[in-house]
N, C-alpha and C positions, 0 to 999 in steps of 0.2 A: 504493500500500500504506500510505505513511505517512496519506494522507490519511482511508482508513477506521479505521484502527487510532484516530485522533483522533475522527472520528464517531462511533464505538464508545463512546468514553471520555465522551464528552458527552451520550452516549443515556442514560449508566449515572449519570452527574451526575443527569442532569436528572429519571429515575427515582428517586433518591434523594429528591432536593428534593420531588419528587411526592406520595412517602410521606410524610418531615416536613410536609407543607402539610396532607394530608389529615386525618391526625393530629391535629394543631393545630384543626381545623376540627370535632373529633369533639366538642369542648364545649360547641359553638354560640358560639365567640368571634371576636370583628373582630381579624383578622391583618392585622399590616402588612409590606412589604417586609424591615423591619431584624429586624422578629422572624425571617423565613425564615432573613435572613442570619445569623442569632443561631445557628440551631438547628443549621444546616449545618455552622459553625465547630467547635456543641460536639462534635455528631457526627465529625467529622474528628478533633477531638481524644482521640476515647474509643482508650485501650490505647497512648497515648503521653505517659502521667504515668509519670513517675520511680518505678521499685520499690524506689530506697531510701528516698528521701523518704515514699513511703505506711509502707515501712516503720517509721519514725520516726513516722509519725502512732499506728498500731497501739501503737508502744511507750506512748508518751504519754498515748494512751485507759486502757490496764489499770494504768499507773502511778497516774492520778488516781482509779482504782477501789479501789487497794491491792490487785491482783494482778502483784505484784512477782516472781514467780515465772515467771508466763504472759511477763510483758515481758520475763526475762530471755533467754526460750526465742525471744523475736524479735529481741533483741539479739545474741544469738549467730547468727543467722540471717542478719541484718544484714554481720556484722564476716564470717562466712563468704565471703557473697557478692563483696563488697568485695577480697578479698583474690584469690577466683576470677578478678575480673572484670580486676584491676590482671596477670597473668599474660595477659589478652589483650592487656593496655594499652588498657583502657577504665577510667573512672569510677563509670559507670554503666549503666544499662540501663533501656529501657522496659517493658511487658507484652506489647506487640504483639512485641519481638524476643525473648522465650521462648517458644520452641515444644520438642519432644519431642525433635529434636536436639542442643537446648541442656540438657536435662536429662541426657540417657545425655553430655555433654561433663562435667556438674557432678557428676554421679557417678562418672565416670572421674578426676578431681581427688581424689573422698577417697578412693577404692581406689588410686593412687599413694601416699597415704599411710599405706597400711595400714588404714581405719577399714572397722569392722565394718561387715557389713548392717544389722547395727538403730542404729545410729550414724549412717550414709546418710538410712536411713529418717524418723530424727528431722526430718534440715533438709528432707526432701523434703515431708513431712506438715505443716510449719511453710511451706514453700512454696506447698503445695496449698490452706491457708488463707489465706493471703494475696491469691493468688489469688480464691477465693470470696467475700471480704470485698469485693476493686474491682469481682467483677460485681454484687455487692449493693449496693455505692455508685456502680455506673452508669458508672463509670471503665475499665472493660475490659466486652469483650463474652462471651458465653456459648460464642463462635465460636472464641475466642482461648486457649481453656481449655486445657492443654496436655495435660494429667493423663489423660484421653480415649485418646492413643497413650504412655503412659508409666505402667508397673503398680507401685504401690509395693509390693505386699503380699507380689512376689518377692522384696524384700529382707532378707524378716523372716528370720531366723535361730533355730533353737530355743535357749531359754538353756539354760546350762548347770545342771543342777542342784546344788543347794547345801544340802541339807539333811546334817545328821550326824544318829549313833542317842542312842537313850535312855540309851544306856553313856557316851556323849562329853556327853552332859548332866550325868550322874550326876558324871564328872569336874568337869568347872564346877563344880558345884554343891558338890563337897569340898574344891575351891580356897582354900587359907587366904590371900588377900588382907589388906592391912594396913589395919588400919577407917579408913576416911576420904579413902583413898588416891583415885587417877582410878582407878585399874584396880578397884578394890573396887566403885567407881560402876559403872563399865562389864559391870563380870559382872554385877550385882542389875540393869540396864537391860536385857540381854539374858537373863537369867533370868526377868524379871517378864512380856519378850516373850512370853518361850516360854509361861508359862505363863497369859497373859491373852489368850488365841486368835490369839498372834502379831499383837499391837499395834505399828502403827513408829512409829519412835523420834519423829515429831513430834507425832505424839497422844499420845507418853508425856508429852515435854518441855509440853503444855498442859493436862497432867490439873493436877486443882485438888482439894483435900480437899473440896471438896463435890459431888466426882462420887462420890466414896466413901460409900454408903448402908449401913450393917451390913454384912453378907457379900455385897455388890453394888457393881457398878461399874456408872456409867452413863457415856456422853458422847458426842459426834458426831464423826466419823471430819473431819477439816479437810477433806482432799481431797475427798469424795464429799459430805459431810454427813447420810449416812446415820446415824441411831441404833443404838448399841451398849447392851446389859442383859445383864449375865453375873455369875455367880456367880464369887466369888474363891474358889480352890484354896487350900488351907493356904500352900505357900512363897511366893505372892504374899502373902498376907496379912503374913507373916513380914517379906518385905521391905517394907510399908508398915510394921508396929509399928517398923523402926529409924527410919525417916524422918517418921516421925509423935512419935516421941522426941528424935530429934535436928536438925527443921529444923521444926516447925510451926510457921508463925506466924499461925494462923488459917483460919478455912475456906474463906476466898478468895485462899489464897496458894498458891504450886506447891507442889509434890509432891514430885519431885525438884530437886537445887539446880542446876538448867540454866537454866530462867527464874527473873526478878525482877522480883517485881509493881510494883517502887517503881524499879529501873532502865529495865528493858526494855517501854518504852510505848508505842513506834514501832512500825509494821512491819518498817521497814528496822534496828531496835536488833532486833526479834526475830528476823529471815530472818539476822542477821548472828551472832546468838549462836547460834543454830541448827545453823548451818552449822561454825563453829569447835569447837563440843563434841562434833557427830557426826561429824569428822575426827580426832579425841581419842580417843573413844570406839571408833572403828572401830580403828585405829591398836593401843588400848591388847586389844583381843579379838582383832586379828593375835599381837600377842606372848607373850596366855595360850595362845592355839590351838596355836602350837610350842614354848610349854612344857610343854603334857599333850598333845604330841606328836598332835592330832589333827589328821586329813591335811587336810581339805575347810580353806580359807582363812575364818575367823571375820567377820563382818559381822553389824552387825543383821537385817538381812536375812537373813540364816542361820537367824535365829530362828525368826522370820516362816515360811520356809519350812520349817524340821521340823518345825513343830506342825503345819501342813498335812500332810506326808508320813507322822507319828507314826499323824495320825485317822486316816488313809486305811487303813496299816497295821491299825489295831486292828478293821479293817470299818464305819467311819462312811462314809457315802456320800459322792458327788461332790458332790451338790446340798447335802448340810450342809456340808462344807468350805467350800462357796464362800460361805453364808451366812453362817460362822462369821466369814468373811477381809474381806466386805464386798463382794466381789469383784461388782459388774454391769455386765459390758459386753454380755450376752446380756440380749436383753429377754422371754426366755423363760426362762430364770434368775433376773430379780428375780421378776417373777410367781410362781414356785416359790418363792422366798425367802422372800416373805410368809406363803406356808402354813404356816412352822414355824414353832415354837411356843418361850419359850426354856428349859421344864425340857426338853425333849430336848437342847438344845446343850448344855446344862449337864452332864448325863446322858454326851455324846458326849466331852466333855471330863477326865471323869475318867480314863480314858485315859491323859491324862500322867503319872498318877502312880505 
């Protein structure tokens, strides 16, 4: 028995080597011995490189790119795994030992600790590309893929909605804040949201007085790059004439005083000022929201989604909404998006007032 089980194993070698020889021989090139042995080694090695090490490669790619954001989402992915893998009393892991097993075990890790479906779903889908990347770089096989017996899309969860009405706007917007204050900033940020088709808060913090055209905004969404042209509403305008009076310093300098054209030159000075003032900000629209006593929890993001929820209300379509918002994950939906035109968004927008 032992000795065909060996047979077998040799047959299955020697079939291997067979394929790599022939292969090699498809170019019309003189192959020698140490080449075969060459090819055999790397083959043997494919799907046992280190998945944190690649991961650290991944990081380092988008780092040299200035997508500091994308790195951090594999850095977290990283320190995840890491922390999973030390509760087996391992270091580390290869690709070849993640199979669909090892997943529903690393999903059971963040539902012990309470973490949502769409929270799972993050390191899974930050997994799944990782994956994709070493079969693109030839370092794991197509065979190896684990995702095939593992569904992420059961984890997604519906969000919670978070929009307030036009009456909890109207409140905001009577809010006597003290001029200059953070919380005065914070309300005109999410005011200028609401009413410039639910713009977030990192494309507000990069608008520049010369996106500002007469009664027009222009500028490209960071995340998508999509172009945005819209007509400014009167209380937006309102909130540019205070900051157009009290912070211009030209047509290439910010807008609102979040960035600094003459500090913030870095990526990593801007993702960092970014990040501090929309924990400020959010922070300081928690504490107007239970001072005019409205129930739904304040976030930019709140903004964002009641201008969506307002349209919808007033009978703008689904297909304007999404165009309004940038929104293209359906590629049957940018298609549509393009058809419209932008006096109807502008048209669809009056609405909020």
């Amino acid at each position: 028995v032992e000795n065909a089980r060996n047979n077998e194993l040799l047959q299955k070698k020697l079939r291997e080597a067979n394929v790599l020889i022939k292969s090699l021989m498809e170019d019309d090139k003189i192959i020698s011995s140490n080449q075969v042995k060459q090819e055999i080694l790397k083959a043997k090695a494919i799907g046992k490189k280190s998945v944190l090490s690649f991961i650290d490669s991944i990081i380092e790619k988008h780092k040299s790119k200035g997508k500091l954001g994308t790195a951090k989402c594999y850095n977290d992915l990283k320190n995840s795994l890491k922390k999973f893998l030390e509760k087996q009393d391992k270091n580390d892991i290869t690709f070849k030992e993640i199979d669909a097993a090892f997943l529903f075990k690393y999903e059971n890790y963040f539902r012990e600790r309470k973490a949502t479906g769409n929270g799972i779903s993050f390191y899974m889908r930050s997994l799944r590309a990782t994956f994709n990347q070493a079969i693109k770089d030839k370092i794991c096989k197509k065979e190896m893929f684990p995702f095939n017996d593992y569904e992420i899309k059961r984890l997604k969860e519906d969000t919670v909605k978070r929009a307030i009405t036009k009456e909890d706007i109207a409140k905001i917007t009577q809010y006597k804040a003290e001029t200059d204050s953070q919380i005065f900033h914070s309300k005109n940020l999410f005011l200028f949201s609401y009413y410039c088709r639910g713009i977030n808060f990192v494309d507000m913090a990069n608008l520049k007085w010369n996106n500002i055209n007469g009664k027009r905004m222009n500028y490209f969404r960071q995340k998508t790059g999509k172009y945005f042209d819209l007509e400014l509403l009167e209380p937006a305008k309102q909130i540019l004439n205070y900051y157009k009076e009290n912070y211009y310093r030209g047509e290439d300098s910010y807008i609102f005083p979040i960035l600094n054209e003459n500090r913030h030159n870095t990526q990593v000075s801007i993702r960092n000022r970014l990040h501090k003032v929309l924990g400020q900000t959010n922070k300081d629209l928690k504490k107007l929201g239970k001072e005019l006593e409205i129930k739904t929890k304040l976030t930019t993001y709140v903004a964002r989604h009641t201008f969506a929820t307002v349209l919808r209300k007033s009978g703008a379509s689904y297909s304007t909404i999404k165009d309004t918002m940038g929104h293209s994950d359906e590629k049957t939906t940018q298609i549509y998006v393009d058809s419209i035109f932008n006096d109807e968004l502008d048209k669809a927008c009056e609405a909020l007032l």
